[in-house]
PDB file with one MODEL, atoms N, CA, C and O in Angstrom:
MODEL        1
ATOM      1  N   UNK A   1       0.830  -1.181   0.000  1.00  0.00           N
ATOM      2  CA  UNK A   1       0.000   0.000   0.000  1.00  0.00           C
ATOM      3  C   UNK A   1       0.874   1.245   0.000  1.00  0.00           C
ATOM      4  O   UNK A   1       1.529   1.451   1.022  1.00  0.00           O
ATOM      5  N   UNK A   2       0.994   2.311  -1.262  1.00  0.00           N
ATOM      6  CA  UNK A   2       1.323   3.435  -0.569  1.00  0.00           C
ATOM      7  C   UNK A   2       0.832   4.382   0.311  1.00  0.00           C
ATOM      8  O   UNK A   2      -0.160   4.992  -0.089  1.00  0.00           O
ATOM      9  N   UNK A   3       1.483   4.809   1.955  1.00  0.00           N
ATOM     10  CA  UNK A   3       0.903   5.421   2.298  1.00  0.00           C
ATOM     11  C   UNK A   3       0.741   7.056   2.493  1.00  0.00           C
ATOM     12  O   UNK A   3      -0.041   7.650   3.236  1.00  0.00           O
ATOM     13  N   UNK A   4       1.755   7.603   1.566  1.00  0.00           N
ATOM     14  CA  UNK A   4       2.130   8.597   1.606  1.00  0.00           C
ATOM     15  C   UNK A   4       2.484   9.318   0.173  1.00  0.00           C
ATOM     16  O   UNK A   4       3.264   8.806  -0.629  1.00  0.00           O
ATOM     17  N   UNK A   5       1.810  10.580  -0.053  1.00  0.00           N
ATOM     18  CA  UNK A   5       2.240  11.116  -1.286  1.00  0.00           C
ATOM     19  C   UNK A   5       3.425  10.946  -1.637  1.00  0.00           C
ATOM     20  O   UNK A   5       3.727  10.716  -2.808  1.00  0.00           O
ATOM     21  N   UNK A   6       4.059  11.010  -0.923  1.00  0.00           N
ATOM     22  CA  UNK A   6       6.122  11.292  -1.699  1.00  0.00           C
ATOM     23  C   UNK A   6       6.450   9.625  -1.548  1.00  0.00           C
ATOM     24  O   UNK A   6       7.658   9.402  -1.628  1.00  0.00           O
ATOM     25  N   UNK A   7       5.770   8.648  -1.385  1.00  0.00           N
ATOM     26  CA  UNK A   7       6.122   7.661  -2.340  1.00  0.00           C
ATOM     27  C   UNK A   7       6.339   6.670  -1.141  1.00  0.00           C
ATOM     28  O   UNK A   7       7.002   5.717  -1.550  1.00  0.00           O
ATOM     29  N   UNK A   8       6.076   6.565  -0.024  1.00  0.00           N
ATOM     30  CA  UNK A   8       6.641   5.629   1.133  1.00  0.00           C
ATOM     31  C   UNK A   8       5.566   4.905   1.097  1.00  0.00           C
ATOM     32  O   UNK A   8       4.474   5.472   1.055  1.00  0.00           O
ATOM     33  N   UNK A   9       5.668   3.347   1.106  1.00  0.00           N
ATOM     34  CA  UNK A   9       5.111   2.353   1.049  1.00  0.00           C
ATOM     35  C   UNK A   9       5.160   1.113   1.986  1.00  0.00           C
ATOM     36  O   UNK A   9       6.211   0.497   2.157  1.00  0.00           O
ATOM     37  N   UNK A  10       3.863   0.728   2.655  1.00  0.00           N
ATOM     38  CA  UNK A  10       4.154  -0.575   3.058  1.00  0.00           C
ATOM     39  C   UNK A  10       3.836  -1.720   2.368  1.00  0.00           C
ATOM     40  O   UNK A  10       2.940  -1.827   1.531  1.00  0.00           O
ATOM     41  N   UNK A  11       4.707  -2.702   2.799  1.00  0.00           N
ATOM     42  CA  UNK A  11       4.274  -4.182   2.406  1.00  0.00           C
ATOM     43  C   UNK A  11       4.803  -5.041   3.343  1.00  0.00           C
ATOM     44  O   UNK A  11       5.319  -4.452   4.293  1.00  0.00           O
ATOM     45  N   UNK A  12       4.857  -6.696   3.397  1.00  0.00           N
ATOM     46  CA  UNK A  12       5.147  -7.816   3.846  1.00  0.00           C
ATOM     47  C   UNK A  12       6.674  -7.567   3.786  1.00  0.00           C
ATOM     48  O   UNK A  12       7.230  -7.125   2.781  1.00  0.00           O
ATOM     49  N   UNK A  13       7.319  -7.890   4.956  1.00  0.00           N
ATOM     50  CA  UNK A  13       8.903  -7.984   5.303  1.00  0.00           C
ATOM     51  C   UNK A  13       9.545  -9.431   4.328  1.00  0.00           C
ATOM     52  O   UNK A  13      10.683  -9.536   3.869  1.00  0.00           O
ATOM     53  N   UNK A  14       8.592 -10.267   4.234  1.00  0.00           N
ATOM     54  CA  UNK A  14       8.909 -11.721   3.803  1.00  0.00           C
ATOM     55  C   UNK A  14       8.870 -11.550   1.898  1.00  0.00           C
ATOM     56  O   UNK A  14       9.259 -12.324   1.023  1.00  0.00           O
ATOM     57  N   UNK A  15       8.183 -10.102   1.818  1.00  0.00           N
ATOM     58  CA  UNK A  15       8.438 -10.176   0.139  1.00  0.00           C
ATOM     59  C   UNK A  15       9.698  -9.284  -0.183  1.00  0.00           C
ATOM     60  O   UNK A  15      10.003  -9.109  -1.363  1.00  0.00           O
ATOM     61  N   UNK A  16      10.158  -8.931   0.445  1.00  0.00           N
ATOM     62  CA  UNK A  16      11.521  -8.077   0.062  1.00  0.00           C
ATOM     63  C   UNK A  16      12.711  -9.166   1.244  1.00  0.00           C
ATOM     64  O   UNK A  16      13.903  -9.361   1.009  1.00  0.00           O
ATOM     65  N   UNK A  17      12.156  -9.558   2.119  1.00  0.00           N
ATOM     66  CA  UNK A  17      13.553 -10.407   2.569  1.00  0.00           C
ATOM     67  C   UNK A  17      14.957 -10.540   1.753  1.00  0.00           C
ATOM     68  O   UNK A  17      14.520 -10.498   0.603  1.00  0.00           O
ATOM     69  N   UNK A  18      15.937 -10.632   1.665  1.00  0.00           N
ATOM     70  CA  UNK A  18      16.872 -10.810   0.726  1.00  0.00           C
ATOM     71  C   UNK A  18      16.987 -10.104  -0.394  1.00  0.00           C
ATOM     72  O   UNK A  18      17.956 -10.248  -1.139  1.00  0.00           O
ATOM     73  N   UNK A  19      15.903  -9.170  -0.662  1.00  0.00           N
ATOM     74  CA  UNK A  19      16.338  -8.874  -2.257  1.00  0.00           C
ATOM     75  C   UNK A  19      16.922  -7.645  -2.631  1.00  0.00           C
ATOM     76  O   UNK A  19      16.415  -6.537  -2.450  1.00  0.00           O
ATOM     77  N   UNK A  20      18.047  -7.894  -3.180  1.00  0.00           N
ATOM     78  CA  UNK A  20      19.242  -6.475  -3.449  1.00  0.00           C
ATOM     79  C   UNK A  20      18.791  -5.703  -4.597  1.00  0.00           C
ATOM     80  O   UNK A  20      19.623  -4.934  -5.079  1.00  0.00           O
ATOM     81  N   UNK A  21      17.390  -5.767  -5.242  1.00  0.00           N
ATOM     82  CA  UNK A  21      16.757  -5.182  -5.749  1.00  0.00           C
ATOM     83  C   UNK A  21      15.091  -5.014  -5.671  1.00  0.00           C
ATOM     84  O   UNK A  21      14.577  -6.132  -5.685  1.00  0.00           O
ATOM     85  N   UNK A  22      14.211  -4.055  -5.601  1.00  0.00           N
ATOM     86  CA  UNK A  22      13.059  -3.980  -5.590  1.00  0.00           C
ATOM     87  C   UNK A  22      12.605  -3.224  -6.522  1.00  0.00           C
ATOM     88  O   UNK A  22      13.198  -2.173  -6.765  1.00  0.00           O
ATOM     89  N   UNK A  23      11.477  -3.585  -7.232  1.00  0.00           N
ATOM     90  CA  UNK A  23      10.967  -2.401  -7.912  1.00  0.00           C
ATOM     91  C   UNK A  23       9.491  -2.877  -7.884  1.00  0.00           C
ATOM     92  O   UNK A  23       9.207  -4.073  -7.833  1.00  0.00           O
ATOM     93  N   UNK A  24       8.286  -1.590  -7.933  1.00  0.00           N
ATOM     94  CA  UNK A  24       7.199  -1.777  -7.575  1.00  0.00           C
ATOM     95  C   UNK A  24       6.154  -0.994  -8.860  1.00  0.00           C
ATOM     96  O   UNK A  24       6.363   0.146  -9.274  1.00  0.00           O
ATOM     97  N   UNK A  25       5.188  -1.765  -9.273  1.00  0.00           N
ATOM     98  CA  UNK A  25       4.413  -1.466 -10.571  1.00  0.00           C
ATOM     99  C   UNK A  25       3.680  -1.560  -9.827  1.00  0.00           C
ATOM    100  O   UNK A  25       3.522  -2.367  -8.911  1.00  0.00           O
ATOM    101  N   UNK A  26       2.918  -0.358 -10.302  1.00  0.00           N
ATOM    102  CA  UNK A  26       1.200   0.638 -10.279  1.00  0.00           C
ATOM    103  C   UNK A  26       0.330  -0.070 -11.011  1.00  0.00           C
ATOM    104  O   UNK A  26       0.619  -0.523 -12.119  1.00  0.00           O
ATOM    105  N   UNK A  27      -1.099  -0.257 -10.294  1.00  0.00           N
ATOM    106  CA  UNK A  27      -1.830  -0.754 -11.649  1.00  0.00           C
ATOM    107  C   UNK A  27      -2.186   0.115 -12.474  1.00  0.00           C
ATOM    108  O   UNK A  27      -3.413   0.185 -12.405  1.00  0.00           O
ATOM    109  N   UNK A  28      -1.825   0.765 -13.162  1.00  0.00           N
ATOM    110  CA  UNK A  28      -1.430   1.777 -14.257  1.00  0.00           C
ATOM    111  C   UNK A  28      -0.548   1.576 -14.717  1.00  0.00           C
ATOM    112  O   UNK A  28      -0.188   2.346 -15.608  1.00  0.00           O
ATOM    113  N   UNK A  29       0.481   0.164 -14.280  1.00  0.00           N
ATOM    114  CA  UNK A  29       1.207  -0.190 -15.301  1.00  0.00           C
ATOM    115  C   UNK A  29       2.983   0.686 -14.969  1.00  0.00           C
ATOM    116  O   UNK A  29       3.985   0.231 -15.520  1.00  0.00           O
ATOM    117  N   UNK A  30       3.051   1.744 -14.160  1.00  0.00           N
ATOM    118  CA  UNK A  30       4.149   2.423 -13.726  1.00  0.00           C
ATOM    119  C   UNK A  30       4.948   1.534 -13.407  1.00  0.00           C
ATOM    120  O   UNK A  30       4.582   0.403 -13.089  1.00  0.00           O
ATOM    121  N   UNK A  31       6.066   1.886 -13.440  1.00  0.00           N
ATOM    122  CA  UNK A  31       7.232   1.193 -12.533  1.00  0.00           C
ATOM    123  C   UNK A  31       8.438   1.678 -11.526  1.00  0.00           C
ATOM    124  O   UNK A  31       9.312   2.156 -12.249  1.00  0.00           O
ATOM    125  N   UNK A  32       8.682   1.720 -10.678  1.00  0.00           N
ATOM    126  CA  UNK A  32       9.261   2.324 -10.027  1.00  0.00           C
ATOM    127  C   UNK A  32      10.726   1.313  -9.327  1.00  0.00           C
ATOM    128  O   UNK A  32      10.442   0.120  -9.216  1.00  0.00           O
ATOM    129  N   UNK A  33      11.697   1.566  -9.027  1.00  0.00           N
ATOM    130  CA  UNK A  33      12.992   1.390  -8.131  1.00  0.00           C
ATOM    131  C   UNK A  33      12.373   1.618  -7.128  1.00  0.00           C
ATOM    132  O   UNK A  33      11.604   2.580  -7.134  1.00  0.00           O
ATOM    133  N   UNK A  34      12.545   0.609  -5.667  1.00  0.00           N
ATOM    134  CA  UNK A  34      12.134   0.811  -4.676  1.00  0.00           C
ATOM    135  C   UNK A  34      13.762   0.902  -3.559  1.00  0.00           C
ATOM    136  O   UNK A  34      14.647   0.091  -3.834  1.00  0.00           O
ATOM    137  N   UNK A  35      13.935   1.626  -2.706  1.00  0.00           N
ATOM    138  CA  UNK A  35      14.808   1.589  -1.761  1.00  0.00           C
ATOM    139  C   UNK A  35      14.045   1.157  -0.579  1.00  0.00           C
ATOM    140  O   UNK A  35      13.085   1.843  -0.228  1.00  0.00           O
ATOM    141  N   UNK A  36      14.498  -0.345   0.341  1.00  0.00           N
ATOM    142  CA  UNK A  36      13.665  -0.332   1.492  1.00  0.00           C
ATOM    143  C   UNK A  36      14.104   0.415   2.525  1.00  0.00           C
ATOM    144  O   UNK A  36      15.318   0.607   2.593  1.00  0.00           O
ATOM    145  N   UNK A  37      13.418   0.866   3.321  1.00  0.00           N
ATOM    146  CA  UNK A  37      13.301   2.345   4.145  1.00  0.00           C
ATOM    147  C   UNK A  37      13.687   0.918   5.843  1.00  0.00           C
ATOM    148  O   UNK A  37      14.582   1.001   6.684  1.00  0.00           O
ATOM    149  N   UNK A  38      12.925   0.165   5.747  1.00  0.00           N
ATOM    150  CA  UNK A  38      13.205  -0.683   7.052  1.00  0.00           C
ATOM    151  C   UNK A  38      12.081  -1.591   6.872  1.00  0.00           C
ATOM    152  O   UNK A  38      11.016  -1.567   6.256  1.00  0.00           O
ATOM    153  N   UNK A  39      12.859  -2.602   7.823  1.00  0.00           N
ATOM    154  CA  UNK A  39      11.752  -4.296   7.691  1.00  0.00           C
ATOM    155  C   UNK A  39      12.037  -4.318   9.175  1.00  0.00           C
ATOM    156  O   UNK A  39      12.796  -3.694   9.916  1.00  0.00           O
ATOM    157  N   UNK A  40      10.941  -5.483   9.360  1.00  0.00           N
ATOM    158  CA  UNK A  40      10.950  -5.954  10.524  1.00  0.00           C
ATOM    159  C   UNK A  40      10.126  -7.628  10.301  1.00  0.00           C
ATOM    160  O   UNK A  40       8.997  -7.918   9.905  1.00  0.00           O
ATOM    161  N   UNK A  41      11.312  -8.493  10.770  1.00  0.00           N
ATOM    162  CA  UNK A  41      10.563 -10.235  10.019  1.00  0.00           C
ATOM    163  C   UNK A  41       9.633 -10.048  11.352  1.00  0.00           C
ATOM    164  O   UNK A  41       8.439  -9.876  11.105  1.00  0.00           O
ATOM    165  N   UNK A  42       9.985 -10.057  12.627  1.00  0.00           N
ATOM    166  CA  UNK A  42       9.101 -10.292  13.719  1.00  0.00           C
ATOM    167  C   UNK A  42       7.093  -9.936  13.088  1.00  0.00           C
ATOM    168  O   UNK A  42       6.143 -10.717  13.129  1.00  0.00           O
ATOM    169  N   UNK A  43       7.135  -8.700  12.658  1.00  0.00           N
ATOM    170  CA  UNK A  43       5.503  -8.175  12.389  1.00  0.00           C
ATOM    171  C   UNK A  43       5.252  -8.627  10.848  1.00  0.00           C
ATOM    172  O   UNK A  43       4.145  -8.534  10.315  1.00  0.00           O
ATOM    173  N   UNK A  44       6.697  -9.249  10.033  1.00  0.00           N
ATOM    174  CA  UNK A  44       6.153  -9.180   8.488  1.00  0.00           C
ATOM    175  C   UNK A  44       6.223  -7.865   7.903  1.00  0.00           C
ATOM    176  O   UNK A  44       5.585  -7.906   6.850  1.00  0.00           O
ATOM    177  N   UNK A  45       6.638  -6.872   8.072  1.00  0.00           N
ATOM    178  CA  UNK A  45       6.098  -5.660   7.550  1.00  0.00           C
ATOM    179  C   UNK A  45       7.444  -4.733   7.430  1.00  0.00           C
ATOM    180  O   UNK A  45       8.276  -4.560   8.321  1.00  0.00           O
ATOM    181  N   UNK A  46       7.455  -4.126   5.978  1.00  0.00           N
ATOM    182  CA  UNK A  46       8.251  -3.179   5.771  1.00  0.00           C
ATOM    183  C   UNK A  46       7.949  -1.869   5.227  1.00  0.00           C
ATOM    184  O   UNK A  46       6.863  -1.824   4.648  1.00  0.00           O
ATOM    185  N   UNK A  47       8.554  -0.892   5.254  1.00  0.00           N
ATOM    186  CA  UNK A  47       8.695   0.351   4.230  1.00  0.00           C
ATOM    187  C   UNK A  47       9.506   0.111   3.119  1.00  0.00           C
ATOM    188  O   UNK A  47      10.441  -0.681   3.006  1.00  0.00           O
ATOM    189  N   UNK A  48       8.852   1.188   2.009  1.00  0.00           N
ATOM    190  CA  UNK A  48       9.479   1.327   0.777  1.00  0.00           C
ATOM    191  C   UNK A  48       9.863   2.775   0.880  1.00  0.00           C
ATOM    192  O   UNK A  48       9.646   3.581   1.785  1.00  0.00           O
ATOM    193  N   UNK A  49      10.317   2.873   0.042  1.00  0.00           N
ATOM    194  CA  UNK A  49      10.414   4.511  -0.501  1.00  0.00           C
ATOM    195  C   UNK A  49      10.243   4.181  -2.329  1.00  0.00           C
ATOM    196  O   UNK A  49      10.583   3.050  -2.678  1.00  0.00           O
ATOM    197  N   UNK A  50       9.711   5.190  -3.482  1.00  0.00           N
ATOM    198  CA  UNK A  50       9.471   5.276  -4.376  1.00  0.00           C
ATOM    199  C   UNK A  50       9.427   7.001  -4.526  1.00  0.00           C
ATOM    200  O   UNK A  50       8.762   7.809  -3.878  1.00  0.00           O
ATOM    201  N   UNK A  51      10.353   7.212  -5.581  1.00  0.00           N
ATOM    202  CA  UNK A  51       9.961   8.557  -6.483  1.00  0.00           C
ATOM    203  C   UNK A  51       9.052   8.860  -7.442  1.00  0.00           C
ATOM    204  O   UNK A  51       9.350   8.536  -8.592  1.00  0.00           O
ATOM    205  N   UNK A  52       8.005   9.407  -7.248  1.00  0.00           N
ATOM    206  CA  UNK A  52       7.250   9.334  -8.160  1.00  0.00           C
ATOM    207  C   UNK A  52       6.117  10.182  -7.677  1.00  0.00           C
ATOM    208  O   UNK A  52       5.916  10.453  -6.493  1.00  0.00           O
ATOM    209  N   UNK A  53       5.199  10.685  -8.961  1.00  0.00           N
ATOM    210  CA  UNK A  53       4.576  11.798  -9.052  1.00  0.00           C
ATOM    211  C   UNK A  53       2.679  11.175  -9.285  1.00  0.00           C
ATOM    212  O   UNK A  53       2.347  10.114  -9.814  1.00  0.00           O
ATOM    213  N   UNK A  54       1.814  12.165  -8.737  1.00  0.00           N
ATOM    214  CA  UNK A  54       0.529  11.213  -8.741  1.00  0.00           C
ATOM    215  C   UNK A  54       0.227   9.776  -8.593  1.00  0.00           C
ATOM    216  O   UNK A  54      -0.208   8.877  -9.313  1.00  0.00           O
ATOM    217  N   UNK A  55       0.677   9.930  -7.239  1.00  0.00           N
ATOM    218  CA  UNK A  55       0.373   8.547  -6.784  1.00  0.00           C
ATOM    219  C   UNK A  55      -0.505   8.286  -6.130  1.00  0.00           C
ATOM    220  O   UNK A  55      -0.803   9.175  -5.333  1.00  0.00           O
ATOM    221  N   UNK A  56      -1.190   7.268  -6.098  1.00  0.00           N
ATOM    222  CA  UNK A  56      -2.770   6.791  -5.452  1.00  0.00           C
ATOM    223  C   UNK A  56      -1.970   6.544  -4.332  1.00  0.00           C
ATOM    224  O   UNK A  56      -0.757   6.371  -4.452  1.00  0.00           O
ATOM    225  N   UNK A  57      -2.478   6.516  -3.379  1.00  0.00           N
ATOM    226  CA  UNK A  57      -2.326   6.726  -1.894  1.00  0.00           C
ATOM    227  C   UNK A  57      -3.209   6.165  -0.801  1.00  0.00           C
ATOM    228  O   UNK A  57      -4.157   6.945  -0.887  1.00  0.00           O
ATOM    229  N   UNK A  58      -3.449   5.512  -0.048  1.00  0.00           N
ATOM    230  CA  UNK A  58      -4.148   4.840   0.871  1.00  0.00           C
ATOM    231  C   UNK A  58      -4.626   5.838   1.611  1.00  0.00           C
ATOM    232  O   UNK A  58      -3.648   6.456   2.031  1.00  0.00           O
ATOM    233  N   UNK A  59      -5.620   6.326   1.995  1.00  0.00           N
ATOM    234  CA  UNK A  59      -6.251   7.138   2.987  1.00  0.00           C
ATOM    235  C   UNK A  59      -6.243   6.244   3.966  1.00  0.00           C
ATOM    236  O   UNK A  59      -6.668   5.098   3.820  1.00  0.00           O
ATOM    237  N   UNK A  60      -5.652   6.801   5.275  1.00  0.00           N
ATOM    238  CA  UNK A  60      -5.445   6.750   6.826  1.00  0.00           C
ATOM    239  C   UNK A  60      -6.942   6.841   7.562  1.00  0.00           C
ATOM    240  O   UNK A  60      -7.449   7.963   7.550  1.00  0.00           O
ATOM    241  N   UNK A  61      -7.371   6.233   7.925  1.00  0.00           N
ATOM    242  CA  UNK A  61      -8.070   6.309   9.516  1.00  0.00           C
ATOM    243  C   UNK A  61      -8.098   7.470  10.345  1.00  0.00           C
ATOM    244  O   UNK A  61      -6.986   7.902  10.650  1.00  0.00           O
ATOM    245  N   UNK A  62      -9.210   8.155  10.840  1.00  0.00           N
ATOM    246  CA  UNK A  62      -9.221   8.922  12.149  1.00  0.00           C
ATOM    247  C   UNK A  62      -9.349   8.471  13.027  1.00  0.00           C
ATOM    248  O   UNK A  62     -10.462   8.312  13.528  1.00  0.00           O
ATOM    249  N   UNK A  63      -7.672   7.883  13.845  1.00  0.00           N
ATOM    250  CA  UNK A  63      -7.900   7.692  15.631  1.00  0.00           C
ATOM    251  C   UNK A  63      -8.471   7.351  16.102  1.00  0.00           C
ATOM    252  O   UNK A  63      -8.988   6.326  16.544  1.00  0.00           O
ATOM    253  N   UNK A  64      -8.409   9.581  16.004  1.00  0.00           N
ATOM    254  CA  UNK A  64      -9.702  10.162  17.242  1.00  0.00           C
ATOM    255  C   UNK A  64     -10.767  10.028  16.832  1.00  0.00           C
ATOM    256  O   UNK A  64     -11.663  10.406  17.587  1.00  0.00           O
ATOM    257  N   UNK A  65     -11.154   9.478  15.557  1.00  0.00           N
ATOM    258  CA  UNK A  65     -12.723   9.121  15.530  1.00  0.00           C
ATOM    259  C   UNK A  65     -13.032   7.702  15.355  1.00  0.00           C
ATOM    260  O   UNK A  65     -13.819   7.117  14.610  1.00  0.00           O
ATOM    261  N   UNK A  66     -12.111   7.265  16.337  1.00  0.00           N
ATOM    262  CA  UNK A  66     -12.598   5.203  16.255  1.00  0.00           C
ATOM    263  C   UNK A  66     -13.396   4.956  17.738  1.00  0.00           C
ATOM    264  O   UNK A  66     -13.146   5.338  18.881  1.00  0.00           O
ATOM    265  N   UNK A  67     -14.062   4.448  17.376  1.00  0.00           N
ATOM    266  CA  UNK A  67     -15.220   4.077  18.738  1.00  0.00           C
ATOM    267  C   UNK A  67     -14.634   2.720  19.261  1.00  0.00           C
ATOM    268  O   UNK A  67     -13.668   2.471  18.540  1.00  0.00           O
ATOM    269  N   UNK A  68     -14.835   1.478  20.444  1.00  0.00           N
ATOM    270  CA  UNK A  68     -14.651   0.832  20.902  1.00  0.00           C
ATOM    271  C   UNK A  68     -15.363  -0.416  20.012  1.00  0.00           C
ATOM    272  O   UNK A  68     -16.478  -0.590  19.521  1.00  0.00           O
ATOM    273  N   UNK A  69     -14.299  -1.069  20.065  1.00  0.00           N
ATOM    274  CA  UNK A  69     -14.843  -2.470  18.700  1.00  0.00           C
ATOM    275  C   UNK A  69     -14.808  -2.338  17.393  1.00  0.00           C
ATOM    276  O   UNK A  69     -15.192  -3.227  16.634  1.00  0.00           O
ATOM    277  N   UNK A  70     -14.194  -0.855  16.886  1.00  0.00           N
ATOM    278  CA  UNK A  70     -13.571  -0.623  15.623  1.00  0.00           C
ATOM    279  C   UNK A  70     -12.214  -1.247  15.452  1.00  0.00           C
ATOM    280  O   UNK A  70     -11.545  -1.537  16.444  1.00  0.00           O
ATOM    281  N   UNK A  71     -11.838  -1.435  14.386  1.00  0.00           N
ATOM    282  CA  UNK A  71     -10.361  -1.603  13.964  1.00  0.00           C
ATOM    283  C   UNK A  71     -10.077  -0.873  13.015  1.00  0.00           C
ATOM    284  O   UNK A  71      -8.937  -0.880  12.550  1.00  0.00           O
TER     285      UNK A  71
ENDMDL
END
């Protein structure tokens, strides 16, 4: 998912494990060089970084507007 306009991305720690190269395609077909930003195997989960311009972006959650028994 990207979560951030300027191109920072999460995904699974176990799909970049080992790899001295990344690159990440848009379904629009884009392609991008990825630098990983940090992993962690314990949660599965890493950052990317990507350069790139109009990017779809994951809208974030309000918090402060989650009630009890939301996720």
């Amino acid at each position: 998912f990207i979560i951030s306009a300027d191109g920072f991305i999460m995904t699974n720690a176990h799909v970049v494990d080992g790899a001295s190269e990344v690159y990440v395609t848009l379904t629009d077909k884009r392609e991008f060089k990825a630098r990983i930003v940090g992993s962690d195997t314990r949660t599965d989960v890493a950052v990317l970084k990507i350069d790139g311009s109009n990017l779809p972006r994951l809208n974030m959650g309000d918090s402060d507007k989650i009630r009890v028994g939301e996720w």
